[in-house]
Each structure stands twice: as structure tokens, then as C-alpha cells.
C-alpha positions as CSV (number, residue, x, y, z in Angstrom):
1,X,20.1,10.1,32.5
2,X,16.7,9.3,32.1
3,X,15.5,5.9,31.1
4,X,14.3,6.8,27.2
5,X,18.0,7.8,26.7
6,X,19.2,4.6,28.1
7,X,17.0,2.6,26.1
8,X,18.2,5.5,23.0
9,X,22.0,4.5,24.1
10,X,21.7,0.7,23.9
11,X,19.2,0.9,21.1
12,X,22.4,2.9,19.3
13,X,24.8,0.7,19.9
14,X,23.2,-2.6,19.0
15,X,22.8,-0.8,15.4
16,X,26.5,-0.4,15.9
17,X,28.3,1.1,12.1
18,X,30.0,4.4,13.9
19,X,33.5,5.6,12.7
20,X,33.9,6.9,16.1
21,X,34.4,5.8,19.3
22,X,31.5,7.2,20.8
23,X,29.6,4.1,21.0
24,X,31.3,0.5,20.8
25,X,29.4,-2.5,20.5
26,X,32.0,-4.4,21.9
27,X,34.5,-3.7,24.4
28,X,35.8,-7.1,25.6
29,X,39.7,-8.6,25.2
30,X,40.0,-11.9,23.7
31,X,42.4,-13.9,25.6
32,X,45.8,-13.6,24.2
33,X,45.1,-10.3,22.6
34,X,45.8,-6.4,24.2
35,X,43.0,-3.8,24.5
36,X,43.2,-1.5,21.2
37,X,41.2,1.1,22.5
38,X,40.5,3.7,25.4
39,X,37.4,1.6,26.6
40,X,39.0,-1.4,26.0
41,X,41.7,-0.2,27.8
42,X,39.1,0.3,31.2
43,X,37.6,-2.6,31.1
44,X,40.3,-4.8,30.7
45,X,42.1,-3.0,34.1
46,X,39.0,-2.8,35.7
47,X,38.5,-6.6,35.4
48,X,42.0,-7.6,36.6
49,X,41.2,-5.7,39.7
50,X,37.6,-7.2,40.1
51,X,39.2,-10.8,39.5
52,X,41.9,-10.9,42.0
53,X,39.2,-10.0,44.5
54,X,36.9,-13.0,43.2
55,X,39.8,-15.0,43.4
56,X,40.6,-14.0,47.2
57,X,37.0,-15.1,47.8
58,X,37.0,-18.0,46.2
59,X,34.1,-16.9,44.2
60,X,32.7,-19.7,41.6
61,X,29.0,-18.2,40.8
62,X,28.8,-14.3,40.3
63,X,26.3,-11.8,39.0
64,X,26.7,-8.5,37.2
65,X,24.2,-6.4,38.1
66,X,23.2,-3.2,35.5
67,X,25.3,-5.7,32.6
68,X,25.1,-3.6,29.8
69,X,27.0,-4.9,27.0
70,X,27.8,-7.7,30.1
71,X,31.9,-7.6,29.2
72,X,32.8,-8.1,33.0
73,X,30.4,-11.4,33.4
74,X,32.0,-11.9,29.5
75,X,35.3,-11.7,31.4
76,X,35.0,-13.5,34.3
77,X,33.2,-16.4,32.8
78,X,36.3,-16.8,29.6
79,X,38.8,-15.7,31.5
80,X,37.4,-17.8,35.1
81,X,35.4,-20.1,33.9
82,X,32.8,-18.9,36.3
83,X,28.9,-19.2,36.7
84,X,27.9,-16.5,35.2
85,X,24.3,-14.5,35.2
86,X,24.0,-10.7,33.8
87,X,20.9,-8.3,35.0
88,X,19.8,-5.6,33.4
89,X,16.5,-3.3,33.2
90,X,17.1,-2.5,29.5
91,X,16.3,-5.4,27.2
92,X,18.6,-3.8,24.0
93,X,21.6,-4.3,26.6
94,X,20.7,-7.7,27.5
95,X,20.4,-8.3,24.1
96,X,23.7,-7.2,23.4
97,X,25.0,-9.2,26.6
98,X,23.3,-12.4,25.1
99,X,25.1,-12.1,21.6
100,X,28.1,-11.4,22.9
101,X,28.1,-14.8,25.1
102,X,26.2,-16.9,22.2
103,X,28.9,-15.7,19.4
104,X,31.6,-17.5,21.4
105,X,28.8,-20.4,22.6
106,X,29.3,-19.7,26.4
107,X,26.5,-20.7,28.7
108,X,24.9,-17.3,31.1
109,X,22.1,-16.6,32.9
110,X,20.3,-13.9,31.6
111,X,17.9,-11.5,33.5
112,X,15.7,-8.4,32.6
113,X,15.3,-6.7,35.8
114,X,15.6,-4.4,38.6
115,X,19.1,-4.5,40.8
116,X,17.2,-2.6,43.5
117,X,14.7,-5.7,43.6
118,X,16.4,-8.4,41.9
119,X,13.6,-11.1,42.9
120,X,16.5,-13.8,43.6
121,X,16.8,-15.9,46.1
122,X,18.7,-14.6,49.8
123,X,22.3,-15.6,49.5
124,X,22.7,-17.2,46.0
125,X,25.8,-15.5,44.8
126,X,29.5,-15.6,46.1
127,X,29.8,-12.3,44.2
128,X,27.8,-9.2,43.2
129,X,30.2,-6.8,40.6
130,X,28.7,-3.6,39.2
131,X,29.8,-1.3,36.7
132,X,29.2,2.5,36.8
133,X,25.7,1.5,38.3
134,X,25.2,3.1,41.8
135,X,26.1,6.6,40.7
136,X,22.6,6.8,38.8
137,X,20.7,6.3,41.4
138,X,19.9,8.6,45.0
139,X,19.2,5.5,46.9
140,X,22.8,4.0,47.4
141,X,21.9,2.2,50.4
142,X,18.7,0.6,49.0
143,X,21.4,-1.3,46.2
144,X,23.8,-2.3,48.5
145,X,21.3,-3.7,51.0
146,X,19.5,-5.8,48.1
147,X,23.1,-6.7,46.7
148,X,23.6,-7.9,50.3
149,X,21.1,-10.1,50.4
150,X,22.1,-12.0,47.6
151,X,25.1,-12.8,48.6
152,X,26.1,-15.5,50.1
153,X,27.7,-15.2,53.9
154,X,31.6,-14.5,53.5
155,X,30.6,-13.1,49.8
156,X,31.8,-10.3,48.1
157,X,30.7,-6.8,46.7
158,X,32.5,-5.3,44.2
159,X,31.5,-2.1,42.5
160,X,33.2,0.5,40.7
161,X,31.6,3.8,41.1
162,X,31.5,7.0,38.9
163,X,29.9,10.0,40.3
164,X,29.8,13.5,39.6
165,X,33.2,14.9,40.6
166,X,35.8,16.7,38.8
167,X,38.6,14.2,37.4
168,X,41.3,13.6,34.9
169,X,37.9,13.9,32.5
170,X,37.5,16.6,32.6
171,X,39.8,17.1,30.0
172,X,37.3,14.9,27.3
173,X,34.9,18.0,28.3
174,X,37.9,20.6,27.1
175,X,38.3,18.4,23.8
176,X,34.9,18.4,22.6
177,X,34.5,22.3,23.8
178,X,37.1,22.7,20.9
179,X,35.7,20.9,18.4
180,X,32.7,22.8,18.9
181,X,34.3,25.9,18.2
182,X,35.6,24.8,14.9
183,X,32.4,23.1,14.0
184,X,34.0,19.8,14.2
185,X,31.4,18.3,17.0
186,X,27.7,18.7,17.5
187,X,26.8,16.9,20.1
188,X,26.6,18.2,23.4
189,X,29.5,19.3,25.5
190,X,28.6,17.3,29.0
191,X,26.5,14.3,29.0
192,X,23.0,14.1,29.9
193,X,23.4,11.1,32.4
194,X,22.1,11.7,35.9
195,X,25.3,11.0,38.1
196,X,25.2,11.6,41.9
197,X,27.5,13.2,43.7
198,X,28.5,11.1,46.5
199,X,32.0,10.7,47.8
200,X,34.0,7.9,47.8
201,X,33.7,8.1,52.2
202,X,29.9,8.3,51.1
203,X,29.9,4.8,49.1
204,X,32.2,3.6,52.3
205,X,29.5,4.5,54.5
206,X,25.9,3.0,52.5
207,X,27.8,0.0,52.5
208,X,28.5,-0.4,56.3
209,X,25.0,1.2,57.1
210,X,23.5,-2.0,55.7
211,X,25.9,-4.5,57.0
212,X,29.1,-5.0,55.2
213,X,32.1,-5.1,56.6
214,X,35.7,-4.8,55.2
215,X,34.9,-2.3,53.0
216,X,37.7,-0.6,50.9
217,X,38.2,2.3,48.5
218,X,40.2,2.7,45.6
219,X,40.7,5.2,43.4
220,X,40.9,4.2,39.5
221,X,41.3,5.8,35.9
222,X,44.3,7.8,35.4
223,X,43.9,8.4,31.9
224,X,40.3,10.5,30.4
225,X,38.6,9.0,28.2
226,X,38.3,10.7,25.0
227,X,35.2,10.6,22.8
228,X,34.3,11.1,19.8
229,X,37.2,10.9,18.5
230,X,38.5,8.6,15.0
231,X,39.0,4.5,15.5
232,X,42.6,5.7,14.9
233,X,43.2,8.1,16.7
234,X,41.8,6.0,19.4
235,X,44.0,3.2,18.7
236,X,47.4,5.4,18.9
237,X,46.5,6.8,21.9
238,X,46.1,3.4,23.5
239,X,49.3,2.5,22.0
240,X,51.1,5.1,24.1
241,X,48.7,4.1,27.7
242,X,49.6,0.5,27.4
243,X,53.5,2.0,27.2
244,X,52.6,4.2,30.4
245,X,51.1,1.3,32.2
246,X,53.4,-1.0,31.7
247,X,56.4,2.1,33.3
248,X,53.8,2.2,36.0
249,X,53.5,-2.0,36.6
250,X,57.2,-1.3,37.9
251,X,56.2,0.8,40.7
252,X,52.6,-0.4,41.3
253,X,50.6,-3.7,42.2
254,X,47.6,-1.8,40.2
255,X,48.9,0.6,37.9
256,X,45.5,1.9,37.3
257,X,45.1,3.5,40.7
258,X,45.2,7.4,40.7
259,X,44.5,9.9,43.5
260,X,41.4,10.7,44.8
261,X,41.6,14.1,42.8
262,X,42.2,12.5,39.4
263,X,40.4,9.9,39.7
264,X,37.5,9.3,37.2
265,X,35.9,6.5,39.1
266,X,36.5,4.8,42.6
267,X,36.5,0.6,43.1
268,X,34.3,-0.2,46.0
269,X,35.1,-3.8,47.7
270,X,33.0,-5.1,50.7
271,X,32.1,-8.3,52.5
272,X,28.9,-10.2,53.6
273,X,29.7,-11.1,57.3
274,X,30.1,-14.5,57.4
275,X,27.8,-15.1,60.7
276,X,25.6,-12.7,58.7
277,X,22.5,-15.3,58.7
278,X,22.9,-16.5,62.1
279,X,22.8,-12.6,63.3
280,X,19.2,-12.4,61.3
281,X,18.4,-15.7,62.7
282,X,19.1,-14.8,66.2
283,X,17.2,-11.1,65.6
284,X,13.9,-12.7,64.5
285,X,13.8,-15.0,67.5
């Protein structure tokens, strides 16, 4: 996806006023309250997985890196009570970030930048979470090594990962297709985002290249998320997901793992060796 449409997708939904779900201003879960719809939904799941791995860590400052609407560092700063900061290269979705934070008067640092050269000081965070970031980009490697950096030794990387691959969303792709047919959608059929196409043993492998170790996989997203679809719609078929999930919570730790097939998207979780500055130390002498 090139950058104009970024700054055209944020732009969109800081106008905010659709009928549709196609674009949701917000898509973070007040405390007490469940998700109402299909974003919602993914966010909220993809959170409790990211915080039981802060927690594991014993992470107290984190940063998301490529924020957009920031409702992960919104999360984990309401829901935590961590130190929070948010990056992203798009001002309109730091502005959204920002609002989202000030509306509920939480403190959050708040940078327009690059993740690939963030300009912050070596080993300043205990975690670095990402959402959907690294699949736009060719240079995998170059964003893991910076997010390494950053971290501090024994911190933690934690990214979820969405490249091109076929998946359970396929079937979003067969939905609009339809509506197109009968006139009922005009937009286009696939998105215009540039994903790579990297595997999940791909994303394993950038990471260990530059330097993390314990590095896991897992597949997420079992349900497709459909858009455009009516506010009401969406909101009955979360209804029916939330039932699923909780069948699912029976059998699973995570009910939103899937199969590498299925899956939509893939959680990436590695660690900054904790001699990891005495091993550069040593290499410069």
C-alpha cells in the first residue's frame, strides 16, 4: 500500500460518520464491557495474547511501533497500567492515537516517526509490540534488528504478522465479489495494501538472524473479517463468535489460535538475550 493511501486511510477515519464497518475510528474495549464488533473482536484477543507475554516478562515500559489508532498501547496502559509510548510515520494516526488516550486523560508518549530508525535510545524498552506492521515492508530483518536495539536485555518482541497468504479471508474477498455482482459494492474486490509474502518459518528466521532468541510462532484469526458490511450485521455476527469462542475456551488456553492454513495472521514472540550488551561489549574490544 503506498504511503498517499495510508495517509487517505487515516485521513478517512479520523473524519469517522460511516454506516459501515469499513473504517472504525475506534476499536478498543472498555474495561468491563465485550467487543461488539469483528475488529473489536481481534483486537481485544490479540491483546490478551500480547499481555500474558508482557506479563511473563515483567514488562513495565512498552512501545507500539506503526500505532495507528494506538488501541494495543490504549490496552496495555488501561488495562496494565503500563508506560506507554505509540510511534507512527503517519501524523492523522497519531492523531487519532492522541485523542483516544486524552478522551480518557491517560498520560503516553507520542512519536511521529520511522520504526526502521526509531532515533531512541539502545535498550530503553522492556517491550516492542507491533501490529500488522512488518508485512508492509521487504526489509524484515532491518525492523527486527532496530526493534532489538531498543529493547532492553531479557526484553521482549511481540509482533503479530499479516502477510500475503491464502486464509480463512479469503472468504471477505468471496463476499464483496457478490455484492459486486448485484451492484451492492463498489469498491474494489482485494485491497491495494502492499503485503509481503513471507512465511511464518520466514518471520522465525529475520528474527534469529539479528539476534533473538526464543522465538515462537503462532498462528491466529480463525474467523474472516468481513467488510463492508452494516453496524448490525456486524454486531450479530460477533454475537455468534463470542458464543464460538467461549465453546473453544473449553478446549484451548488461546481460543484464537488456528492452523497455519487458516490462519489470517501469525503472533511472532522473541527475546533480547539477556547477556546481549556484554556480547557487543566484548565484540568491540
Amino acid at each position: 500500500m503506498s504511503q498517499e493511501a495510508f495517509h487517505g486511510k487515516w485521513a478517512t477515519i479520523q473524519r469517522g460518520g460511516a454506516e459501515s464497518n469499513l473504517e472504525e475510528k475506534s476499536i478498543y474495549v472498555e474495561k468491563g464491557d465485550v467487543p461488539v464488533t469483528q475488529r473489536q473482536l481481534s483486537l481485544y484477543n490479540y491483546f490478551r495474547f500480547i499481555e500474558e507475554h508482557l506479563k511473563k516478562n515483567g514488562a513495565k515500559k512498552v512501545i507500539e511501533l506503526g500505532c495507528g489508532r494506538g488501541t494495543i498501547g490504549l490496552y496495555c496502559k488501561t488495562y496494565m497500567g503500563l508506560d506507554v509510548t505509540l510511534m507512527d510515520n503517519e501524523e492523522n494516526a497519531i492523531g487519532i492515537a492522541r485523542e483516544a488516550f486524552g478522551s480518557r486523560n491517560l498520560p503516553a508518549q507520542f512519536l511521529v516517526g520511522d520504526a526502521l530508525k526509531t532515533g531512541i535510545e539502545t535498550g530503553a524498552y522492556d517491550a516492542t509490540l507491533s501490529i500488522g506492521l512488518a508485512e508492509h515492508l521487504d526489509n524484515v530483518e532491518e525492523l527486527f534488528a532496530e526493534q532489538l536495539r531498543i529493547l532492553r536485555p531479557g526484553g521482549v518482541m511481540v509482533t503479530l504478522n499479516i502477510p500475503k497468504k491464502f486464509s480463512v479471508q479469503h472468504l471477505n474477498f468471496v463476499m464483496r465479489a457478490v455484492k459486486k455482482c448485484f451492484g451492492l459494492y463498489k469498491g474494489k474486490i482485494f485491497k491495494d495494501y502492499y503485503r509481503n509474502t513471507y512465511t511464518a518459518e520466514q518471520y522465525a528466521a529475520f528474527a534469529r538472524n539479528v539476534g533473538f532468541t526464543d522465538v515462537a510462532v503462532t498462528h491466529v484469526c480463525p474467523f474472516p473479517i468481513y467488510v463492508p458490511i452494516r453496524r448490525s450485521t456486524d454486531r450479530r455476527i460477533v454475537a455468534i463468535r463470542r458464543g464460538i469462542l467461549r465453546i473453544r475456551k473449553l478446549f484451548m488456553h488461546y481460543p484464537y489460535k488456528t492452523n497455519r492454513v487458516m490462519a489470517h495472521a501469525h503472533f511472532l514472540v522473541a527475546t533480547k538475550p539477556a547477556n546481549a550488551e556484554k556480547s557487543t561489549a566484548a565484540n568491540a574490544n
